[in-house]
Steps between C-alpha positions, in 0.01 A plus 500: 500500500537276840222768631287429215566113509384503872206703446323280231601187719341662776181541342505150333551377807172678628311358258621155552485491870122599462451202252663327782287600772213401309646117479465251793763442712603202408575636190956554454649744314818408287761753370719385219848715543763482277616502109384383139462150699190601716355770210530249208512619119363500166744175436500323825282432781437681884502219814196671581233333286599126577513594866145672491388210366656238723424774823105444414610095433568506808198690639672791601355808421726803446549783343817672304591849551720778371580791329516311143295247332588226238240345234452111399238371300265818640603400827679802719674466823640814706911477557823696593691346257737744252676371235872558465557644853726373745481427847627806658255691237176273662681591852468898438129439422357233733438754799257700291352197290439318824390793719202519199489086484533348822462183393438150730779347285778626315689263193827648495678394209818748330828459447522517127640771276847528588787356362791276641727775473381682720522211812156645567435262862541736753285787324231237456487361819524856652153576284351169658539646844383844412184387375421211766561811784277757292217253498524340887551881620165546285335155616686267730258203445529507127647200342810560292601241223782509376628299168839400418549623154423296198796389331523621136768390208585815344800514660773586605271774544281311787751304626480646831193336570578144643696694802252800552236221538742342764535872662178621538365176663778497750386892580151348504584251780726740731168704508356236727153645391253227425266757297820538272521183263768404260324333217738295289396596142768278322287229629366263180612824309781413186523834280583231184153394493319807721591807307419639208777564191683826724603179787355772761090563501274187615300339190163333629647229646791688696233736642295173598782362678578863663126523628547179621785583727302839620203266574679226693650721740188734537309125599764473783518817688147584441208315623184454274 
């Protein structure tokens, strides 16, 4: 299956670095990695689509890439977002989806999908560093952001969250990597009025506000 998996990344990835040969060179690539958060569902909305539209707001031309693909309003954008998977699950994968995407910028964003129980920190922060080391080893100058996790109200499922957000920017800042940015994703978010009826999945306006964050801190390690 892993064999398999690799295989038809590999020759997505062919096809999508010729698409990106073809572009100019100003034009970035952007990788959405992570959960149900980056792929969106048929009851709640992807970050993607607000920040497509305030990337090209902002006169920035780029272009999303991935092994999967979301749909709004007959709009598509390309993603490595898998809903109901963990971080250590998007850690065993990132190698081979990033060997076939090697994107300018990746929009890390996981840490949902455990439960308190299991004092899940250290696993998730483990994944973190697994995937920032598969892509640098792959492309040192590629920009790595990386969310704290939105905070949710199903709990005490998700009640991890407020300290994971806490641990992985404190592992963000001891990498002393200025290509590696912690983006603070609880930043104008409030899950009472920016998720839908589970407490968990962005409605329009929590995916607005989670674009927003994405864009803001793309504006200020990136140059137009």
């Amino acid at each position: 299956m892993g064999l398999l998996l690799l295989l038809v990344l590999q020759a997505g990835g062919c096809a999508v670095n010729k698409t990106m040969m073809k572009k100019k060179q100003s034009v970035q690539t952007i990788l959405g990695l992570g959960d149900s958060i980056t792929e969106g569902g048929p009851d709640f909305f992807s970050y993607l689509f607000p920040l497509d539209s305030l990337l090209k707001e902002n006169n920035r031309t780029v272009l999303f890439i991935g092994p999967r693909f979301s749909v709004l309003h007959g709009d598509t954008l390309h993603h490595a977002g898998f809903s109901g998977k963990t971080a250590e699950f998007i850690a065993k994968i990132t190698d081979s989806i990033y060997s076939a995407y090697p994107a300018d910028i990746v929009l890390l964003h996981s840490g949902h999908n455990h439960f308190e129980e299991e004092a899940p920190i250290a696993d998730i922060i483990q994944a973190h560093q697994k995937i920032i080391r598969f892509i640098k080893s792959k492309n040192p100058a590629a920009v790595i952001l990386v969310a704290g996790v939105i905070t949710s109200g199903k709990l005490p499922k998700y009640s991890y969250i407020p300290a994971l957000d806490t641990a992985i920017k404190k592992m963000v800042d001891e990498l002393h990597d200025a290509t590696i940015v912690f983006v603070d994703q609880q930043q104008h978010w409030d899950w009472n009025i920016h998720t839908i009826q589970d407490k968990v999945h962005p409605n329009k306006a929590g995916a607005l506000v989670i674009a927003g964050n994405w864009l803001d801190a793309i504006n200020k390690i990136l140059p137009k």
